[in-house]
ZAMARGU-4260 file (C-alpha; in steps of 0.2 Angstrom, whole numbers, plus 5000, padded with zeros to 4 digits):
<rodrens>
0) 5108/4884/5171 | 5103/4901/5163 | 5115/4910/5172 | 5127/4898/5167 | 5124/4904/5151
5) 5113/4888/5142 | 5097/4885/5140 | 5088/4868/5144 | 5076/4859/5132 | 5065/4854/5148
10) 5059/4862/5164 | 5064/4849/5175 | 5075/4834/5168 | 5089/4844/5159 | 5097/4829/5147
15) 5100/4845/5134 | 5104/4864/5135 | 5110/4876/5121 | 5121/4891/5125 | 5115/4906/5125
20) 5125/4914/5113 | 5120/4899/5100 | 5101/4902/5104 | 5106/4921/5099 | 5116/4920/5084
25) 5099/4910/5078 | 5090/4923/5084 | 5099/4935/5073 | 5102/4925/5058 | 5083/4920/5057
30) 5076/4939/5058 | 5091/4944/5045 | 5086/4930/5035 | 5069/4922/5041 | 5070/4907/5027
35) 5082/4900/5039 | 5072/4885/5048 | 5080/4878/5065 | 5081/4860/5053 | 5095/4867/5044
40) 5102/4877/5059 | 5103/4862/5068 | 5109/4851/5054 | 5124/4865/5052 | 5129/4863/5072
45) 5129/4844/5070 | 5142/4845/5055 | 5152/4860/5064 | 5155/4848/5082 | 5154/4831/5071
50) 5137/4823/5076 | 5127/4815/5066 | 5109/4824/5065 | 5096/4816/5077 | 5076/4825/5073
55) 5074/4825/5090 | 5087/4839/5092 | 5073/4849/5083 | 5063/4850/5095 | 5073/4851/5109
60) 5081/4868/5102 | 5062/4874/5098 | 5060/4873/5117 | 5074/4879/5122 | 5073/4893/5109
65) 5053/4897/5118 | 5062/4900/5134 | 5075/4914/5125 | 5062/4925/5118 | 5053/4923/5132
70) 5068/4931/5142 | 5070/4943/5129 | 5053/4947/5129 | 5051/4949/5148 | 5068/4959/5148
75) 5060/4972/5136 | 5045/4974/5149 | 5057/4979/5162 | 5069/4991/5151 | 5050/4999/5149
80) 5045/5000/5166 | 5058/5006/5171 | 5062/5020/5156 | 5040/5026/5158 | 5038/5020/5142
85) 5027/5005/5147 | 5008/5010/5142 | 5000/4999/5126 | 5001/5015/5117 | 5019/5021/5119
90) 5027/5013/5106 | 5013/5018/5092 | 5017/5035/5098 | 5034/5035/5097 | 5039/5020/5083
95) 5047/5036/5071 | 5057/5049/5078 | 5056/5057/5061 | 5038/5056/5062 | 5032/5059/5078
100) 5048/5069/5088 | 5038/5086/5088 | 5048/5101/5091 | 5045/5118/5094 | 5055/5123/5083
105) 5044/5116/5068 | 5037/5121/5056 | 5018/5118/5052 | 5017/5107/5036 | 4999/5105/5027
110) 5003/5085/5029 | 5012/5082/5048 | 5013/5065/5045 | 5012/5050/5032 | 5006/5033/5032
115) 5003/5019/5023 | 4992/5004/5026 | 4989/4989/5015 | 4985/4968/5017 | 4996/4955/5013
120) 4991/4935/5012 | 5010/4928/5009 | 5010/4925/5029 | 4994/4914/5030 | 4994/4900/5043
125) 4987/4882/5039 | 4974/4879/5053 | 4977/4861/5059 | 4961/4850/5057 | 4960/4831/5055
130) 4962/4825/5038 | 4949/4828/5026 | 4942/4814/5015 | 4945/4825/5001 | 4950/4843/4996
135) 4935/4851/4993 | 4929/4865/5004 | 4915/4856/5012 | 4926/4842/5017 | 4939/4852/5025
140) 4928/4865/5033 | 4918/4851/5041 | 4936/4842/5048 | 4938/4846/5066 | 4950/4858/5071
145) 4964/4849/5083 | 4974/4865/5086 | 4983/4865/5102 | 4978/4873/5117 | 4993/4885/5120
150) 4990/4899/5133 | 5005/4911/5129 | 5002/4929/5122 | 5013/4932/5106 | 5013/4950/5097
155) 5017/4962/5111 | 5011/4980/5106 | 5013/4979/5089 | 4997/4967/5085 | 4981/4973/5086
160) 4968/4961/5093 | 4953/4950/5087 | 4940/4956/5096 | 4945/4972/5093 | 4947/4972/5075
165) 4929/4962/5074 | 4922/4979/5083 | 4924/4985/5068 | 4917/4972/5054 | 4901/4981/5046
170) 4889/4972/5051 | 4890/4981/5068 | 4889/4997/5062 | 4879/4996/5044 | 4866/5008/5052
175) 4877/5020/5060 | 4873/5039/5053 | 4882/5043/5038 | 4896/5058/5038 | 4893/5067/5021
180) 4909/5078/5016 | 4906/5094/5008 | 4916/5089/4994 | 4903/5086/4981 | 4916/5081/4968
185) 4924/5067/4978 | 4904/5062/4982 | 4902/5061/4965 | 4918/5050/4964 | 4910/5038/4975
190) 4895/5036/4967 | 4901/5034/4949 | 4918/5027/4952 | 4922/5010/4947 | 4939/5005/4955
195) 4928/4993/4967 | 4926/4982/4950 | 4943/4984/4944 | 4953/4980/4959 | 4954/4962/4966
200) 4955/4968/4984 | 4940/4980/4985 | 4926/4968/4979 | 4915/4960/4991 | 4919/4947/4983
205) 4935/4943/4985 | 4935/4953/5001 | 4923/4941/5011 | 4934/4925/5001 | 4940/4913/5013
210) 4951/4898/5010 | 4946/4885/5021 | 4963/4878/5026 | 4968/4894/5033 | 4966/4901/5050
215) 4975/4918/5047 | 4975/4924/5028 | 4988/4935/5030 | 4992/4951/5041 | 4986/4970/5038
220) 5000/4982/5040 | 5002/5001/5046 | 5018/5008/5043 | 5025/5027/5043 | 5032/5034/5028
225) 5052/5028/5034 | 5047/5010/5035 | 5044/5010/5055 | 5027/4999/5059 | 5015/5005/5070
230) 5002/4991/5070 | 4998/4974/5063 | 4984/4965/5063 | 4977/4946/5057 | 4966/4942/5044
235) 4957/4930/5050 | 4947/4917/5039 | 4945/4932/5026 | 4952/4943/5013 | 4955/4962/5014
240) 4940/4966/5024 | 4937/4985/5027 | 4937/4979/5047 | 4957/4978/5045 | 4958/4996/5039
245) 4947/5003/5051 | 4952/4996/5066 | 4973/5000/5059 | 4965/5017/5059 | 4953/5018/5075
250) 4969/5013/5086 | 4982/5025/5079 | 4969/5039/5081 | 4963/5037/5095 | 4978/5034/5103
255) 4986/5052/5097 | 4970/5059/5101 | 4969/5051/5119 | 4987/5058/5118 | 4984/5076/5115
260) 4970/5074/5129 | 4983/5069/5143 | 4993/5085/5137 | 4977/5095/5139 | 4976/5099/5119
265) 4960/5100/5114 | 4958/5108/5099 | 4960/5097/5082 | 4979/5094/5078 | 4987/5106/5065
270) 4990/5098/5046 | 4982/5082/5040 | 4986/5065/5043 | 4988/5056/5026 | 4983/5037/5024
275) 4988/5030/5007 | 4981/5013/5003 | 4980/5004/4985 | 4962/5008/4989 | 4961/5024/4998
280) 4944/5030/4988 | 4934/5013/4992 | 4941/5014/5009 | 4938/5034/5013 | 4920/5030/5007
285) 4920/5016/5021 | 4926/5027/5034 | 4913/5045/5032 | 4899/5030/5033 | 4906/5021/5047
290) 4908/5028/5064 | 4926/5031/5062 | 4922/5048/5054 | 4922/5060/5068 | 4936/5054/5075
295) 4944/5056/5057 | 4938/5070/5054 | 4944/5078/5070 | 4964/5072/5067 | 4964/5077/5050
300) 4961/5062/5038 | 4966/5062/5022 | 4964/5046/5010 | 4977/5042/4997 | 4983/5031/4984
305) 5000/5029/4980 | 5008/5031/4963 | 5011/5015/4958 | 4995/5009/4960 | 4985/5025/4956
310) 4988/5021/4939 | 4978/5010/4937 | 4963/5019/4946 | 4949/5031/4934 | 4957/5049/4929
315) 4943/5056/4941 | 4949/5047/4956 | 4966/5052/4953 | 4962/5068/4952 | 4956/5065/4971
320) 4966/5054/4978 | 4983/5052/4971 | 4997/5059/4980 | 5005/5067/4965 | 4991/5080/4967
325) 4990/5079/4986 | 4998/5098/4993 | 5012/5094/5004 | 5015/5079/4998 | 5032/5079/4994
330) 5039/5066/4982 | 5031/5053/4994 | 5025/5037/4983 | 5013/5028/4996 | 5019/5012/4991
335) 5028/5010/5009 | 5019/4993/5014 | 5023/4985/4996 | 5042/4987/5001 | 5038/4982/5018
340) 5031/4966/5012 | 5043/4961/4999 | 5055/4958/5014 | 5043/4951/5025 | 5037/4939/5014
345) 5051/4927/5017 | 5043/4921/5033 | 5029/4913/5024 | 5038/4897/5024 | 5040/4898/5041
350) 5024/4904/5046 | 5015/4891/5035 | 5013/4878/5047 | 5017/4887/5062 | 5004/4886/5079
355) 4996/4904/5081 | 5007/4907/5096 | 5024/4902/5085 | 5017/4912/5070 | 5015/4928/5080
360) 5030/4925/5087 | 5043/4923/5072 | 5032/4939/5064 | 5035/4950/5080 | 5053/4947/5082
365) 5054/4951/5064 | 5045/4964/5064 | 5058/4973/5080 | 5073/4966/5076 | 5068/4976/5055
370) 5062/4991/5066 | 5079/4994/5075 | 5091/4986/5065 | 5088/4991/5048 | 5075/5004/5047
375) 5081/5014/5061 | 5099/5012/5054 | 5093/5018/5036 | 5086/5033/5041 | 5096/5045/5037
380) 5101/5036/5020 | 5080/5038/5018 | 5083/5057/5022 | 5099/5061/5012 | 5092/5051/4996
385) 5076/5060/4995 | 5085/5077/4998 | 5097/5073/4985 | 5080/5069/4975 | 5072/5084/4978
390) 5084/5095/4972 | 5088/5085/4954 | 5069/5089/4953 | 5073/5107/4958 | 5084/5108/4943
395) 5074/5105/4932 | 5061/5122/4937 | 5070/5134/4923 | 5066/5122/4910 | 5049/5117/4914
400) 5048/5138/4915 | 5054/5138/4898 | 5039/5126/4894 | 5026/5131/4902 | 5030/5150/4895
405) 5032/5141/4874 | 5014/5135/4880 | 5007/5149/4884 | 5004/5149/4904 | 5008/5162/4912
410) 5010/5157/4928 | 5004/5142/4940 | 4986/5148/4942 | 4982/5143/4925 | 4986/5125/4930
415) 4977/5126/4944 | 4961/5130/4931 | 4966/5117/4920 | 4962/5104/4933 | 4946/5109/4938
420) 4940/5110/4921 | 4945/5093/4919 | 4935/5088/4935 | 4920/5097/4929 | 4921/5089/4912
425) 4924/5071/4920 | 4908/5076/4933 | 4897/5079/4918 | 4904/5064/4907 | 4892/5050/4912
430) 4882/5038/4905 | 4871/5042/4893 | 4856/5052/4896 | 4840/5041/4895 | 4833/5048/4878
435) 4848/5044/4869 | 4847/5027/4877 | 4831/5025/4871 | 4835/5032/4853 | 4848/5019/4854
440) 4838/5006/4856 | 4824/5013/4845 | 4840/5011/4831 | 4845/4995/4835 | 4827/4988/4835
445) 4823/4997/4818 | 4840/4990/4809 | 4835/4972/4818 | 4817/4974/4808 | 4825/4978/4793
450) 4837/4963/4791 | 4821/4951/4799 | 4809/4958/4783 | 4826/4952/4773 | 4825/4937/4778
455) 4808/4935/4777 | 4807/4941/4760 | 4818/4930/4756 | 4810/4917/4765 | 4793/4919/4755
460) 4803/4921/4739 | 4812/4903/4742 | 4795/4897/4744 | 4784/4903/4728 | 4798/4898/4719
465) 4800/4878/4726 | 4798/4865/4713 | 4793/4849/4724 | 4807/4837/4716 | 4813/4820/4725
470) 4815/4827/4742 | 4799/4836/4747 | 4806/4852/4757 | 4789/4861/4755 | 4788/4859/4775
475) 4804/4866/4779 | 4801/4881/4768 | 4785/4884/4777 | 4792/4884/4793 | 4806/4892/4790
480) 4792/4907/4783 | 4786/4908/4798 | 4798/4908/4807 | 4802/4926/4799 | 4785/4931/4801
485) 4785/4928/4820 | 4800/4936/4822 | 4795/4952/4813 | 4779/4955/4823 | 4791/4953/4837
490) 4802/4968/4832 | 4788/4978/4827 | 4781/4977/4843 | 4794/4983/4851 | 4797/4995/4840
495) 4779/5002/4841 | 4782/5004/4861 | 4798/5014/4857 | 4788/5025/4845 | 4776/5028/4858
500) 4791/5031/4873 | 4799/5045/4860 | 4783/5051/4851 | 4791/5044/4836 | 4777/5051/4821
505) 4787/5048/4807 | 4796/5030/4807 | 4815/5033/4803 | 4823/5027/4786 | 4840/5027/4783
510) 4848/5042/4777 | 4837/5054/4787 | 4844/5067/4800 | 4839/5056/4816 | 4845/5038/4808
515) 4861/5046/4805 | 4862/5055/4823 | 4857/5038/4833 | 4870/5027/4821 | 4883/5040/4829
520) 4877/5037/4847 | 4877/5016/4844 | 4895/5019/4836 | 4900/5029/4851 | 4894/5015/4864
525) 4903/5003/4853 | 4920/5013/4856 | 4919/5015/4875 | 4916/4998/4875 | 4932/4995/4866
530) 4941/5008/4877 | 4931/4999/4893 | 4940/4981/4885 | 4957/4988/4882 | 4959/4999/4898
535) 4951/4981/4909 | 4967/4974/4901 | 4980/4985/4905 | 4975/4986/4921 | 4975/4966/4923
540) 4994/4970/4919 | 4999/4986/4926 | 5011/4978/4937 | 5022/4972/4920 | 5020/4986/4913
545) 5025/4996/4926 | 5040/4988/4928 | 5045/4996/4912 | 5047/5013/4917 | 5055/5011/4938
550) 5069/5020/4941 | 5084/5007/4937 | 5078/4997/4922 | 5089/5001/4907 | 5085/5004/4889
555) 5089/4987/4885 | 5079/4978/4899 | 5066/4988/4894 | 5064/4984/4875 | 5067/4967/4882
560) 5053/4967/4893 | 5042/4975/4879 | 5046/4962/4868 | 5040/4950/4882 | 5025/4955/4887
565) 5020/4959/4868 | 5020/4940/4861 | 5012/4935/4879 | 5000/4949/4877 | 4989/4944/4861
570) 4972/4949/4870 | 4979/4966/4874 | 4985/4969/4852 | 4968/4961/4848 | 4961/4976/4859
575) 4971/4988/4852 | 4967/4982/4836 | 4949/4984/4839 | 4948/4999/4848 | 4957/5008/4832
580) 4944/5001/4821 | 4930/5009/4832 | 4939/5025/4833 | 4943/5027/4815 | 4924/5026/4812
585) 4922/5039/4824 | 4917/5056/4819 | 4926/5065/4821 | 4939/5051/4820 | 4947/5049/4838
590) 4967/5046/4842 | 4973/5028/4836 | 4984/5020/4849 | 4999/5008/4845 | 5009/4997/4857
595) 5021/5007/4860 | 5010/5021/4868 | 5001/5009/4877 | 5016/5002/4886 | 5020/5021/4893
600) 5015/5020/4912 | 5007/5036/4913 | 4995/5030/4899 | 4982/5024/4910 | 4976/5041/4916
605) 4974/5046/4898 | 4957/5035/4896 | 4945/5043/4905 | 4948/5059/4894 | 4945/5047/4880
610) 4928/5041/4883 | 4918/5054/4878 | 4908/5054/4861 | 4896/5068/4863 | 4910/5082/4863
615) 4928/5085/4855 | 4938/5088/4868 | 4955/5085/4858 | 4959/5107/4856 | 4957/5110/4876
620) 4971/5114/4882 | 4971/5103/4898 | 4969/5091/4886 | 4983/5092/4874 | 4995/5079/4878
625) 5012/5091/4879 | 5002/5102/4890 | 4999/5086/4903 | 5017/5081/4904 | 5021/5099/4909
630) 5006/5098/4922 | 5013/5083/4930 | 5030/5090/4930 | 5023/5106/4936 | 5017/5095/4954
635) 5032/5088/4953 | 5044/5100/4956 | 5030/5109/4970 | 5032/5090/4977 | 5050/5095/4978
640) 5049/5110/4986 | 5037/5102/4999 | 5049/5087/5003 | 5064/5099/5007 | 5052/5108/5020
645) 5047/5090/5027 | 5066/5081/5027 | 5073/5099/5035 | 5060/5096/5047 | 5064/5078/5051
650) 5084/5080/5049 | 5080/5091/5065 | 5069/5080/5075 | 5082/5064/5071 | 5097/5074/5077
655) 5085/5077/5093 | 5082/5061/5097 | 5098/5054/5096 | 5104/5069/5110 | 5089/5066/5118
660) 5089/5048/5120 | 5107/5045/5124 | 5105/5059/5137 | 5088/5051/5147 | 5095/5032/5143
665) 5113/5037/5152 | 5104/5047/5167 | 5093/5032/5170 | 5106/5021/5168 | 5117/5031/5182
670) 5101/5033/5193 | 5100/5013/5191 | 5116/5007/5195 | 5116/5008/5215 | 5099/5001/5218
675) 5099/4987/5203 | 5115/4986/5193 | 5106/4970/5182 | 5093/4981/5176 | 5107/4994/5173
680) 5117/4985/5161 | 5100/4980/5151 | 5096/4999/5149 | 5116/4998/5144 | 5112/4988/5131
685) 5094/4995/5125 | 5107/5011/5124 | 5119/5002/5112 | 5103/4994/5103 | 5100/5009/5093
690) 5115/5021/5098 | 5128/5011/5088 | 5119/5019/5070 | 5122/5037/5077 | 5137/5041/5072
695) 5132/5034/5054 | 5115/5046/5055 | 5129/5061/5058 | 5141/5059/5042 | 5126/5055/5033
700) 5120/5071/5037 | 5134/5080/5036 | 5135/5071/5017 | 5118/5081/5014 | 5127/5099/5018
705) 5139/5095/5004 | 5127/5090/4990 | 5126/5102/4977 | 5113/5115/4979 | 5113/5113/4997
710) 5110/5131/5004 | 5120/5133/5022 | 5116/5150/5026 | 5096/5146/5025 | 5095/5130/5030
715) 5109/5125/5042 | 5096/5128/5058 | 5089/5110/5054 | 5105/5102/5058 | 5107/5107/5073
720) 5095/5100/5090 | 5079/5107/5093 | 5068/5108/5112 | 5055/5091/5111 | 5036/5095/5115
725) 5037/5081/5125 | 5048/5082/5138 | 5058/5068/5146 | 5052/5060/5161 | 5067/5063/5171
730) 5067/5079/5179 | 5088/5077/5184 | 5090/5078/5164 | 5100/5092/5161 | 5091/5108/5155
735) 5103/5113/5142 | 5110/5097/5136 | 5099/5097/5119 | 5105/5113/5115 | 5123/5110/5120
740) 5125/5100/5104 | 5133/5103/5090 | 5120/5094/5079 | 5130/5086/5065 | 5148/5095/5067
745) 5160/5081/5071 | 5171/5087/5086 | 5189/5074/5085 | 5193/5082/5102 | 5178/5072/5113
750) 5185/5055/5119 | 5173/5044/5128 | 5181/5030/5138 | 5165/5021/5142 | 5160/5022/5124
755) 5179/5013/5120 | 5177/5002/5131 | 5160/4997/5125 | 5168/4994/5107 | 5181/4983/5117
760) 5168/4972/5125 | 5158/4971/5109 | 5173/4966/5100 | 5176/4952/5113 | 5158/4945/5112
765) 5156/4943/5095 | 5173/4932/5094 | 5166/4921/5108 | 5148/4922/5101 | 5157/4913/5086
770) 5171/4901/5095 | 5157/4895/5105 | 5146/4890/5090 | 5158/4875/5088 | 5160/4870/5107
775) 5142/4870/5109 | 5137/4852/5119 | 5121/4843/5111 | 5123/4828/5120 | 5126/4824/5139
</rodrens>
């Protein structure tokens, strides 16, 4: 029946079969649009042939459906096999040819590749348990589980598995020997830092959370800078766990390092290998103190935090970790798996109420069908954007020139030395040093003990001059006396202690030199407290306000949005409201803030430069505020000038691997054909797979020649074929074929017949693909 072309519901008693061009069109429409269920699929087919819907059909496409992938599935394994490409680690390896096509003909960049990593809990799985008597935790934990036992393997080589990913849970390592870096600034980061309590994801206590109902809380993602995934993994019965990361990173590394082994490299790879993650200083403290850090150290690791969400991280942190400052860089934002995820969460409906084996299933399929028909067909859309980027950026280097030379800086070294003055002021700016606790607290005690002899002053005046009348309130008087007096000998005693502690001789009065200095300090606790309260705020909405300032929102939109998020935001004014008060108490009086400012993206970073009350550093020059737009323009125009090197270099490798594949894929095919033609024809079509976006890479890349800017005589090596580092497995490949190319050139005079005829037969099947949508039998 399958080489009929349908697929039956049943094994053995065949009442229903679905064509196979039906189960593919499914195929197709579900991983462009995965809200498409087979209920409404199904319900369509039955109006088209005039049926009126029967649930049953439901299932019986469901099966049928099982048996395609599985096809599919097993198909793939051949193509593999018989291509050498067939080891668990190939495809991480070779997932982005802009990535990981090395030449030898590049050139070394400080970064050689970038990555991003990051959970998501919009494809969690309800696990399927009897029903509870109610909803609480308890109940439900305590229901039996009633999943079904289904031996079939979803996820291929793109999931990573349970057992290995529970390797790496802490508990089995928490006494591994710890991997100090010599960085004593970023050690100082993670002893201080407070991003753990600010973001959600990074506290153990949402990171242990579970949600009883659910079996898998989501997946973790690893995904190049191009969108390509090289690994997922389950969260299972969990949030965000450091175990995801670490094992995401263990099997990526290991497997380039097992790599570079088999090609008898063994000294450490040259340029880092970035991971950015909305947490990527938690996380790089995780790894130096897990057993991951040799092996990380050895490949090059380098933690990151994207723009978007660095933001929101401490000014120190930043200084670290985010990729603004990062060298070679580029204009890279980090925030890869965010975009990732605001496609894939459209399977959450359909993975919801899935079985493990059908959940895995839906998110693999996904996952390929995104890899090689949309990200692979936008990369050289990604390459020409980010060129046409980098040089708008470019333009702008007389005028920051102009800037930076009406400031006074000479040239970038001054910079340079403006940022590590900051660091060293935000090392030294801590809490406060014990005395001045204490002569805090030896204030606060003394102002406590003079408002208590008020009172009780008060107190014993209220009483020598009671009257007894017709309510006798001799009593309360009395013991509200005492009261006062009990609570005085209270404060004394702690102030007596303190007095002691600071070898106090001579009690403090108001007015004198040391009542006046520790009023300062308790005024200056009370404003970082205020900045603490406003800055916990803004974070709480950084993802508002942040939409404020992305490229594409208009003026209008964003006064709108302003406007919005003002009358919701009443706890955020009353913030503002009362850090001013605190700072114009200050002295000297510190920078008021208004709405407006606080709504600037950029803002964030400005409060940790804020905080401190001992010093004035308002006149430093790294902290002028004209002088810290011209420093961040400053990195990005370097960004710039990195990002051309990087796209130049991945231009190159992309126009490789289209030769280079087309040419192995044809001499396989060829070497096919006598022996077994079936297996041909699917290398054929793994050919056409990816080879039908090559000639839209080429004018896309030719595009980028004509851009304004665009310097031919320097840079037109990169568009032309380089010699892999990898060669191809076939030895009957031609040796000049690569540099036989003419990279991007367009030559009118090459006609290919097998290629016109492809086109011909495509054209065929996608009309009978959709005629035989509507002739499609249901029923016997």
């Amino acid at each position: 029946m399958v080489r009929a072309g349908v697929f039956p519901s049943s094994p053995l008693r065949h009442n229903h079969a679905f064509s196979t061009r039906t189960l593919h069109l499914f195929h197709d429409l579900f991983c462009r649009c995965p809200r498409l269920s087979i209920q409404p699929f199904i319900k369509s087919l039955c109006d088209v042939q005039g049926f009126p819907f029967k649930p049953y059909l439901m299932q019986q496409f469901s099966s049928a459906y099982d048996a395609y992938l599985e096809v599919r599935s097993r198909i793939r394994k051949l193509v593999a096999q018989a291509l050498g490409r067939d080891s668990p680690t190939w495809r991480i390896l070779h997932a982005c040819p802009c990535c990981q096509n090395e030449l030898e003909e590049d050139d070394p960049l400080e970064i050689r590749m970038m990555v991003a990593m990051d959970g998501n809990d919009s494809l969690k799985r309800v696990e399927r348990r009897k029903d509870a008597v109610d909803d609480s935790l308890a109940e439900v934990a305590d229901s039996g589980v009633v999943e079904r036992t289904d031996p079939r393997q979803a996820g291929s080589d793109y999931f990573i598995s349970r057992v290995s990913v529970d390797e790496w849970a802490e508990e089995n390592w928490r006494n591994a020997p710890v991997s100090v870096p010599q960085d004593s600034f970023r050690e100082w980061v993670w002893k201080t830092g407070r991003c753990e309590e600010k973001w959600h994801n990074a506290s153990d206590k949402n990171t242990g959370k579970s949600w009883a109902k659910f079996d898998e809380n989501g997946i973790f993602l690893l995904i190049c800078r191009h969108g390509l995934v090289l690994s997922l993994s389950d969260m299972v019965k969990s949030g965000e766990k450091a175990k995801y990361s670490l094992a995401a990173m263990h099997h990526f590394l290991e497997a380039e390092r097992q790599h570079r082994v088999s090609n008898g490299e063994e000294a450490p790879p040259k340029g880092k290998l970035c991971f950015s993650y909305d947490v990527g200083c938690t996380n790089s403290k995780t790894v130096h103190r897990s057993p991951l850090a040799p092996l990380a150290k050895y490949m090059g690791y380098l933690p990151a935090v994207g723009t978007m969400h660095g933001y929101a991280h401490e000014r120190a942190c930043q200084l670290n970790f985010l990729l603004l400052y990062q060298s070679g860089a580029g204009l890279e934002d980090g925030e890869t798996s965010e975009q990732y995820f605001s496609k894939s969460n459209s399977l959450a409906s359909a993975t919801r109420h899935a079985s493990i084996f059908h959940r895995r299933q839906m998110i693999t399929e996904y996952a390929y069908h995104t890899d090689n028909f949309e990200t692979y067909g936008n990369l050289s859309k990604f390459l020409r954007n980010h060129y046409t980027q980098a040089l708008e950026i470019l333009r702008t280097a007389p005028s920051l020139r102009i800037r930076m030379h009406e400031a006074g800086i000479k040239d970038a070294r001054v910079i340079f030395q403006w940022m590590k003055e900051e660091a060293a002021y935000l090392q030294n700016l801590s809490r406060e040093p014990p005395s001045e606790t204490l002569q805090m607290e030896y204030y606060g005690k003394l102002v406590a003990l003079k408002e208590c002899q008020a009172v009780l002053k008060d107190a014993r005046h209220a009483w020598l001059s009671y009257r007894p009348g017709e309510h006798d309130q001799t009593l309360a008087l009395e013991r509200a006396q005492r009261h006062a007096q009990e609570n005085e000998r209270k404060i004394l005693a702690d102030v007596h202690a303190l007095e002691m502690k600071l070898d106090v001789r001579v009690r403090w009065t108001e007015g004198s030199k040391q009542w006046e200095e520790a009023g300062s300090l308790v005024t200056g606790a009370k404003y970082r407290r205020a900045l603490d309260k406003l800055e916990g705020l803004l974070v709480s909405r950084i993802f508002e306000l942040s939409r404020l300032n992305i490229s594409g929102t208009g003026y209008k939109m964003r006064k709108h949005l302003a406007s919005a998020l003002k009358k919701r935001s009443k706890s955020i004014q009353s913030a503002i409201v009362e850090y001013n008060t605190v700072a114009g108490k200050m002295k000297p009086k510190r920078r008021q803030v208004d709405w407006e400012e606080v709504v600037e993206y950029a803002f964030l970073s400005e409060f940790d430069i804020l905080r401190d009350t001992r010093e004035d550093i308002r006149e430093r020059p790294w902290a002028v505020p004209a002088n810290r737009v011209i420093i961040t323009q400053f990195f990005k125009v370097i960004g710039a000038e990195d990002e051309l090197n990087r796209v130049h270099q991945e231009i190159r490798r992309l126009i490789t691997y289209m030769q280079q594949e087309r040419d192995e894929l044809i001499t396989r095919e060829q070497e096919l054909i006598p022996t077994n033609p079936t297996l041909a024809l699917q290398v054929r079509d793994f050919r056409r797979e990816r080879g039908r976006f090559h000639e839209v890479h080429k004018k896309r890349l030719l595009s980028i020649t004509k851009l304004s800017g665009f310097d031919w005589s320097t840079n037109s090596k990169y568009f032309f074929p380089g010699t892999p580092l990898e060669r191809s497995n076939f030895t009957n490949l031609a040796a000049g074929a690569l540099t036989a190319d003419r990279g991007v050139e367009e030559d009118n005079n090459d006609t290919d017949d097998d290629d016109e005829e492809e086109e011909d037969e495509e054209l065929v099947l996608r009309i009978d693909a959709f005629l035989s949508v509507a002739t499609d039998v249901l029923e016997k």
